[in-house]
Backbone as ProteinMPNN parsed JSONL, in Angstrom:
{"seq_chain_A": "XXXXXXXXXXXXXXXXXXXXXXXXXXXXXXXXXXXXXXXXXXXXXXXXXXX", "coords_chain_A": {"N_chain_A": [[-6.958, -30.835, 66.954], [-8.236, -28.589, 67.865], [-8.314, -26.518, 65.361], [-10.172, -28.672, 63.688], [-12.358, -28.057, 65.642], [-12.767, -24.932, 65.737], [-13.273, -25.095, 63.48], [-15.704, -26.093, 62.795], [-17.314, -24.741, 65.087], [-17.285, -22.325, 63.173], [-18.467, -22.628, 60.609], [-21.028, -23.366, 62.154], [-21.721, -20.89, 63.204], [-23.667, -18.042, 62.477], [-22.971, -14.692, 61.89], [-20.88, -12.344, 61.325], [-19.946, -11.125, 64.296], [-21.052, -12.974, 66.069], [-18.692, -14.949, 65.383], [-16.73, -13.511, 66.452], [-17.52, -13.546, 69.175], [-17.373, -15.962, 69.17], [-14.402, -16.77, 69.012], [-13.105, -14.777, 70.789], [-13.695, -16.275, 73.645], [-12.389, -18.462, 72.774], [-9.557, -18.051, 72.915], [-10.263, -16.713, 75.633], [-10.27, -19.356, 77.208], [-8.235, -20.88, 76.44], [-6.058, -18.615, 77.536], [-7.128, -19.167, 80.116], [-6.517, -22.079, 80.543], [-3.793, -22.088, 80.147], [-3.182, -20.871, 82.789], [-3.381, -23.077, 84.27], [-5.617, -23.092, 85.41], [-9.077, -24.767, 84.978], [-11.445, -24.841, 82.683], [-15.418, -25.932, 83.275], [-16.491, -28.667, 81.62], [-19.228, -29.388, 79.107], [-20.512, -31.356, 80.055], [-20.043, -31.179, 82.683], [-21.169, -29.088, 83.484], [-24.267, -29.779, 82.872], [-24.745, -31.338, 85.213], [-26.791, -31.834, 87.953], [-26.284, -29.213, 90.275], [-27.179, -29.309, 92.886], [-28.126, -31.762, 93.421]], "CA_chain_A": [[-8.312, -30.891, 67.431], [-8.608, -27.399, 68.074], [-8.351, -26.197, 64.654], [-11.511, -28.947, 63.986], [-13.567, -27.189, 66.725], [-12.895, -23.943, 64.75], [-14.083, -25.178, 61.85], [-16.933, -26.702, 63.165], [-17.541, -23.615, 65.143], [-17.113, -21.187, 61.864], [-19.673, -23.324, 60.116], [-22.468, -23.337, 62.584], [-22.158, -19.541, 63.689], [-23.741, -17.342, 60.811], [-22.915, -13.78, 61.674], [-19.021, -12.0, 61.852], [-20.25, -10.636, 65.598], [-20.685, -14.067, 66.522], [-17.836, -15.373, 65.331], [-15.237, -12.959, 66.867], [-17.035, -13.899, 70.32], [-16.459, -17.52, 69.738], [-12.748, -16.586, 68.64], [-12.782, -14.382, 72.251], [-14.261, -16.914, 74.184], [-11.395, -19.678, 72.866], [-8.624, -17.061, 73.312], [-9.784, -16.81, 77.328], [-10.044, -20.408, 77.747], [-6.162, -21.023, 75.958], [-5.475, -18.221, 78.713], [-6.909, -19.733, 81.488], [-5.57, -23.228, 80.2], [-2.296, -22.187, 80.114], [-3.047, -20.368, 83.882], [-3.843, -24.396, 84.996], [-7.072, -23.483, 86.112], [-9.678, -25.315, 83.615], [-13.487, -24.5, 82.637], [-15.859, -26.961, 83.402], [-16.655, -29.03, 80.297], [-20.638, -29.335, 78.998], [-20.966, -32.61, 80.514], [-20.094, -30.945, 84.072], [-22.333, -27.593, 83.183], [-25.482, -30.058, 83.05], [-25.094, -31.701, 86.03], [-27.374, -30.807, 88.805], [-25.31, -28.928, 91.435], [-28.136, -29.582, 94.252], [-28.414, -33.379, 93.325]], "C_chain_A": [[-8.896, -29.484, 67.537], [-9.136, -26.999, 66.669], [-9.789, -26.962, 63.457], [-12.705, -28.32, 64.437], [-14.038, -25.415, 66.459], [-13.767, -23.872, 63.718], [-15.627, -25.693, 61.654], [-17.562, -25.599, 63.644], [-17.914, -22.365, 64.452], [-18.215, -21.881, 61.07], [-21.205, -22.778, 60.568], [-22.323, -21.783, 63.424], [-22.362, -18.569, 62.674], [-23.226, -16.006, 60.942], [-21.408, -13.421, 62.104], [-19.125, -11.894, 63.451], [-20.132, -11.839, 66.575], [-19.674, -14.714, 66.396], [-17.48, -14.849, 66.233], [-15.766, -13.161, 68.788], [-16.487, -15.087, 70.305], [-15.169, -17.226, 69.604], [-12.374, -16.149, 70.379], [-12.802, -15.284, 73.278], [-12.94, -18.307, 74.003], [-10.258, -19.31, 73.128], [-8.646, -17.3, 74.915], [-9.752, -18.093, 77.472], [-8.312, -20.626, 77.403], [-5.904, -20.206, 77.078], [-5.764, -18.919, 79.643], [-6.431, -21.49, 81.737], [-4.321, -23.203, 80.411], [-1.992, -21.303, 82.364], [-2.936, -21.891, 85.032], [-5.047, -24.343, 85.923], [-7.501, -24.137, 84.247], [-10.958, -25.061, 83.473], [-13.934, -25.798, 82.632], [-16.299, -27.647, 81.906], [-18.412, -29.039, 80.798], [-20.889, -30.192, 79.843], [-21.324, -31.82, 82.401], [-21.318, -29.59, 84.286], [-24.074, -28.422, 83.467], [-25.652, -30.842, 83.571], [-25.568, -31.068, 87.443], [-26.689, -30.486, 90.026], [-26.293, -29.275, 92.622], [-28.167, -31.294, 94.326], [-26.93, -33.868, 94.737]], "O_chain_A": [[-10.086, -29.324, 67.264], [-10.36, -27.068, 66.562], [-10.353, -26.255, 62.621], [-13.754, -28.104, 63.829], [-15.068, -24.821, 66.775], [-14.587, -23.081, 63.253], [-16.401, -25.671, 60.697], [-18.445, -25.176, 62.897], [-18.656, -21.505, 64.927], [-19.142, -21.071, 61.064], [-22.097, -22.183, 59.963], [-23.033, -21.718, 64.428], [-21.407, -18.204, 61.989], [-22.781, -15.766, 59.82], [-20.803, -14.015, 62.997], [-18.325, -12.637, 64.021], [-19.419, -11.861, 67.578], [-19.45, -15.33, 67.438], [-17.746, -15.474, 67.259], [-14.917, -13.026, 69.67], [-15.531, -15.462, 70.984], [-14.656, -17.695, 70.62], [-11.659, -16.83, 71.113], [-11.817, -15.17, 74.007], [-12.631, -19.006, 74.968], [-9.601, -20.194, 73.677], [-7.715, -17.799, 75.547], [-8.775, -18.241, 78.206], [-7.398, -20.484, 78.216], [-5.421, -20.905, 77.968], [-4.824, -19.456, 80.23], [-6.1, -22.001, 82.807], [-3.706, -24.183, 80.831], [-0.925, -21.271, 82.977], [-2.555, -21.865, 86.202], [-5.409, -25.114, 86.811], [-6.951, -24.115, 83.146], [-11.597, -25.121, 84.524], [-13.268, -26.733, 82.187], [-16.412, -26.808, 81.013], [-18.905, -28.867, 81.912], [-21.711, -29.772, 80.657], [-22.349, -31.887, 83.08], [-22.104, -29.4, 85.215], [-24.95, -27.84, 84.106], [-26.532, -31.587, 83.139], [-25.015, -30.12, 87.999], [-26.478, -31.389, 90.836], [-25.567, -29.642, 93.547], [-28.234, -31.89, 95.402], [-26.731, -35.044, 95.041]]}, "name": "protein", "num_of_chains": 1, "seq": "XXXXXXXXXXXXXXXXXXXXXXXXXXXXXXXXXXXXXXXXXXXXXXXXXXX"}
């Protein structure tokens, strides 16, 4: 699945600069994945914290 989300990723980002953050950006999550903390997924990002 990962290697999907790459490729999907590498697709829709046009410039190298961008890439290598998404690459950074999946790098710290795998770290903090493997720390057993977890980032919130989109779904939780666009729910309203005041609601």
């Amino acid at each position: 699945m990962e290697a999907e989300a790459r490729a999907i990723l590498s697709e829709a980002v046009a410039s190298p600069v961008e890439r290598s953050l998404v690459d950074i950006m999946l790098a710290m999550r795998e770290a903090l994945d493997g720390e057993g903390l977890e980032l919130p997924s989109r779904a939780d990002e666009a729910r309203d914290p005041f609601a």
